[in-house]
MARPAMI-363428 format. One line per field, with one value per residue (C-alpha): residue in one letter; residue number from 1; y, x, z. Coordinates in pm, 1 decimal. Layout:
// MARPAMI-363428
r c(A,...)
k c(NUM,...)
v c(Y,...)
u c(X,...)
w c(Z,...)
//
This chain:
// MARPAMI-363428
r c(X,X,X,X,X,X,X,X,X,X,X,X,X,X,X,X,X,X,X,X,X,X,X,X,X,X,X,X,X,X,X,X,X,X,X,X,X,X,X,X,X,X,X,X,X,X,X,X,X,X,X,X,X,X,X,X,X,X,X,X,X,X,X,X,X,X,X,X,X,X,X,X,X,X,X,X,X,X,X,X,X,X,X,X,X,X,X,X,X,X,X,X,X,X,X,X,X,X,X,X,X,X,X,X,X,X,X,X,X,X,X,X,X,X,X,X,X,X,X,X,X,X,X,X,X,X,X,X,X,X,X,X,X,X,X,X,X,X,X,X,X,X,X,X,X,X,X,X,X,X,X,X,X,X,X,X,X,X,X,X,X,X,X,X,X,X,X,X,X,X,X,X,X,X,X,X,X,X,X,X,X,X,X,X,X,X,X,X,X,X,X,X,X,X,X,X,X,X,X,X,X,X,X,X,X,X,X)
k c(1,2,3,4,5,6,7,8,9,10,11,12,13,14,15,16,17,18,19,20,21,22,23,24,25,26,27,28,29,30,31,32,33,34,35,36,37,38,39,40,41,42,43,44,45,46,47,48,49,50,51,52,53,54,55,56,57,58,59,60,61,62,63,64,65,66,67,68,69,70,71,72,73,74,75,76,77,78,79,80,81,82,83,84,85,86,87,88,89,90,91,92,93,94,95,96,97,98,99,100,101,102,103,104,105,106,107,108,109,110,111,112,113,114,115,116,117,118,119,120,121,122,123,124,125,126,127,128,129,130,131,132,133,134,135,136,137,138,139,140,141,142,143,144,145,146,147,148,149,150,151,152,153,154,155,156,157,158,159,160,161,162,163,164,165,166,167,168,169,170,171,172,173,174,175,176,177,178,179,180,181,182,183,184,185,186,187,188,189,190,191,192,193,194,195,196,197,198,199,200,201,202,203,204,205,206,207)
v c(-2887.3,-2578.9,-2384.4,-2017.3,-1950.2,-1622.0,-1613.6,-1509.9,-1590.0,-1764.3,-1964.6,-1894.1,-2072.7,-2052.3,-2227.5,-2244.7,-2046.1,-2151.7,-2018.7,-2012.0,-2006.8,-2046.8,-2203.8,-2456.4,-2363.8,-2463.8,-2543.9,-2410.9,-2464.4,-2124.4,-1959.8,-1794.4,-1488.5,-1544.6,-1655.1,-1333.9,-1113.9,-1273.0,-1195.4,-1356.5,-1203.4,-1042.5,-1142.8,-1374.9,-1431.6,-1733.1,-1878.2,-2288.6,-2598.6,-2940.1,-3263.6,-3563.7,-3818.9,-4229.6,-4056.9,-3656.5,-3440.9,-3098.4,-2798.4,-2507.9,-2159.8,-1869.5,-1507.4,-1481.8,-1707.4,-1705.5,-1844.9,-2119.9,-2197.3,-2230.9,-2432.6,-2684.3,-2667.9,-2737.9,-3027.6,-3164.5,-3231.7,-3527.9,-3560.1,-3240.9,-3244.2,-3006.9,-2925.4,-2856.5,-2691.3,-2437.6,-2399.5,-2275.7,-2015.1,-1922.8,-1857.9,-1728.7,-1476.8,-1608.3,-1326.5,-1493.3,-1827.8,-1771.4,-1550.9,-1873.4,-2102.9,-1903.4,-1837.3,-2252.7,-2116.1,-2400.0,-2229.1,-2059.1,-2371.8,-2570.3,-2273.0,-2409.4,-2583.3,-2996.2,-2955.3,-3085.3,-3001.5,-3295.4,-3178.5,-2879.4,-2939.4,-3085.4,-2826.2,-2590.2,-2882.2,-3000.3,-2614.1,-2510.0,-2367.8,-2371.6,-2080.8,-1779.4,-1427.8,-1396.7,-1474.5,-1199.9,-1006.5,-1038.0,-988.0,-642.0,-737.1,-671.4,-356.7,-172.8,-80.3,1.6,-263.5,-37.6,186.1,-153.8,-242.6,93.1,102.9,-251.5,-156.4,121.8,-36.2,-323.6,-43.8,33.0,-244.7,-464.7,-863.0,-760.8,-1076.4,-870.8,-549.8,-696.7,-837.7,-483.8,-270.6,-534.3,-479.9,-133.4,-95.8,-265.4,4.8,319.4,487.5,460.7,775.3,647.6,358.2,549.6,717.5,627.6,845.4,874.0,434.6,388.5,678.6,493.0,148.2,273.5,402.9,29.6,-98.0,197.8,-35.7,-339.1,-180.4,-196.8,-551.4,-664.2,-493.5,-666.0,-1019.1)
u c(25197.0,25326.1,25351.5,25472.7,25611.5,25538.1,25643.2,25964.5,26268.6,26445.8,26741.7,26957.7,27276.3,27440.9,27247.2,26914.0,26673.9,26408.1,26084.7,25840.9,25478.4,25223.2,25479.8,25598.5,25986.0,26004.8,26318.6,26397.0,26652.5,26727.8,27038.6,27313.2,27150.3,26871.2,27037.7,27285.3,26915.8,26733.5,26809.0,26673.5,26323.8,26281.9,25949.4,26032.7,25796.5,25934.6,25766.9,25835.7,25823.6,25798.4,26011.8,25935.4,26191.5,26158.5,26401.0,26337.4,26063.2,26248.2,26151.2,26295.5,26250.3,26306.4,26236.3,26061.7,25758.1,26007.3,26279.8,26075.6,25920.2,26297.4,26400.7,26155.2,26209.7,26596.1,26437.6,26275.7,26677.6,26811.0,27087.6,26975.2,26884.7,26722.2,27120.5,27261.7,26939.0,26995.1,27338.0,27243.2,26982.5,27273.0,27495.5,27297.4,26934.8,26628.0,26702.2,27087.7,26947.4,26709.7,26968.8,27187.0,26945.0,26843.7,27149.6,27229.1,27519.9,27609.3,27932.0,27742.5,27600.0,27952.1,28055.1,27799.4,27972.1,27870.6,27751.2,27980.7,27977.2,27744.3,27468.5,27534.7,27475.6,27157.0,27006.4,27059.6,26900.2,26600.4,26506.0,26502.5,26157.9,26039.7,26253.7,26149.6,26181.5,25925.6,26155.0,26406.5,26122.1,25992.3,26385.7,26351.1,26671.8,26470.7,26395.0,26215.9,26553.5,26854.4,27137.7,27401.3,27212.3,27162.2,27464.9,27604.4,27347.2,27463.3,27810.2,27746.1,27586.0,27846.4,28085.0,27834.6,27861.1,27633.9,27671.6,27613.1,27316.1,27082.2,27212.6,27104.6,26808.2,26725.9,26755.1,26492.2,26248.4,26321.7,26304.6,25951.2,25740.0,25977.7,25912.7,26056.7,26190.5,26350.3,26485.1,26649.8,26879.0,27120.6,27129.0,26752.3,26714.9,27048.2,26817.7,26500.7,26697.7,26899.2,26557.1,26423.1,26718.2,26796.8,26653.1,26811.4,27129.6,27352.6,27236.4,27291.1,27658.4,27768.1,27600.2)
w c(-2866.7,-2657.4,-2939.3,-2653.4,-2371.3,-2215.7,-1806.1,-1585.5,-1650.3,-1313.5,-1476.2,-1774.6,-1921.8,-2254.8,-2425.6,-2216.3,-2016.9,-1747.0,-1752.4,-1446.1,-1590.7,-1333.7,-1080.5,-1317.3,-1468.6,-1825.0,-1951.4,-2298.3,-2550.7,-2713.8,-2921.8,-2751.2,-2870.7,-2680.7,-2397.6,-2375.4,-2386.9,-2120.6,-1739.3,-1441.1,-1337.3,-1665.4,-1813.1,-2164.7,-2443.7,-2648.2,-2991.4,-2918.5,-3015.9,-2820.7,-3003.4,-2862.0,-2824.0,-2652.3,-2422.9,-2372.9,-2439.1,-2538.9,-2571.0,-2785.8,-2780.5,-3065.6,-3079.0,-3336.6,-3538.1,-3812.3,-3674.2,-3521.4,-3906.7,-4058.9,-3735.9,-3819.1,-4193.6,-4101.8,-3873.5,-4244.7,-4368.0,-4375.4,-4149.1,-3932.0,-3576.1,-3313.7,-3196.1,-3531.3,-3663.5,-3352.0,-3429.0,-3787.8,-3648.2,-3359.9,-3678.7,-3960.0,-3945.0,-4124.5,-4385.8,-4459.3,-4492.5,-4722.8,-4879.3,-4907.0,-4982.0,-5294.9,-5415.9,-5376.8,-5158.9,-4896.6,-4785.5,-4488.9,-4361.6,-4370.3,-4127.5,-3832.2,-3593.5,-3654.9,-4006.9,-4293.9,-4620.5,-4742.5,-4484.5,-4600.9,-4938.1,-4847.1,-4675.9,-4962.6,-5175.6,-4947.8,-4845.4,-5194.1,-5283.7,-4909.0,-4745.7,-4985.3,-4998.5,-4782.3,-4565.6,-4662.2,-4610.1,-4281.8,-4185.8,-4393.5,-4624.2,-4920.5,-5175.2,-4966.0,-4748.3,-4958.0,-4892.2,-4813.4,-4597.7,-4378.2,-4435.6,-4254.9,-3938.5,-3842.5,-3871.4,-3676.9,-3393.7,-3402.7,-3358.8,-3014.0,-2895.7,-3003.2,-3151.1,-3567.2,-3475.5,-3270.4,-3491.5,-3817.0,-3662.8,-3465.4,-3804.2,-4011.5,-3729.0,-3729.8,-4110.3,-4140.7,-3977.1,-4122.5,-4389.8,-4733.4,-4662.0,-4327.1,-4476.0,-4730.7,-4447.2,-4255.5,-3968.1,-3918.1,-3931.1,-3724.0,-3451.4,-3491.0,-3435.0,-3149.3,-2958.8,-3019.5,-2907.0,-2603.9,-2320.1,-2389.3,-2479.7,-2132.0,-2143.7,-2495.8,-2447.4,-2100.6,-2210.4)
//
């Protein structure tokens, strides 16, 4: 099992990037998110996992361990697939799906592009009890960072320029090694998100 990638990128598409790791390119399915972040002959560290198929071996590629553990939860649903299981991660954070999950909402699933509302349904059913609030946790959408003071710092760096994805995501990183103090306010966590984000920003705007 190649269970991380960690090399130079030298190809990237929509949908895909290729890795060179000791000569040898890797191709790896990732979100459009991940996609838009990565730039040829940038060095890429990618948490994966390998499906085999009679046809294809595939591999697929996340930023984060926890995003790789709900894509192959989603993988456990009937009637899910490694394309539609990336589609739901492209769509909705960790933190959102397990918000969903727990509050047996399907509606945000039946909003993924090739998921109707039966598979939908399912995945609400099927996940139940596996995606927790430890999730919600690791994405830092929990009580320890008010929800309207996250609310605000992703608005305000949507308003910047960046996709409210890799906002969202940005200000739970951010929020797990501030303060409660920090996370309390709203111009001191949108700061200490912005100078996590500051070297990735002209990128994450153009891609």
């Amino acid at each position: 099992m190649i269970s991380s990638v960690r090399g130079t990128a030298v190809h990237v598409e929509a949908d895909s990037v290729v890795v060179e790791v000791g000569g040898v390119g890797l191709h790896v399915a990732v979100t459009p998110q991940v996609a838009r972040a990565t730039h040829v002959g940038a060095p890429v560290l990618l948490h994966t996992t390998l499906i085999v198929r009679e046809d294809a071996l595939s591999l697929f590629g996340f930023e984060s361990r926890e995003e790789l553990t709900v894509f192959t939860q989603l993988l456990g649903v009937t009637g899910v697939g490694p394309k539609s299981a990336l589609g739901v991660l492209a769509t909705l954070t960790v933190p959102q799906i397990a918000d969903a999950v727990g509050a047996d909402d399907d509606a945000p699933f039946r909003r993924v592009s090739g998921i109707g509302p039966k598979t939908a349904k399912l995945i609400v059913v099927q996940l139940t009890g596996k995606i927790t609030a430890s999730h919600t946790a690791v994405g830092g959408t929990d009580a320890r960072t008010p929800a309207g003071v996250t609310a605000q710092v992703v608005q305000a760096l949507v308003g910047l320029g960046w996709s409210e994805r890799v906002a969202a995501d940005a200000v739970e990183t951010t929020a797990l090694d501030a303060s409660e103090t920090d996370r309390s306010s709203v111009p001191v966590l949108l700061r200490l998100t912005l100078a996590a984000l500051g070297p990735a920003r002209k990128e994450t705007v153009n891609g």
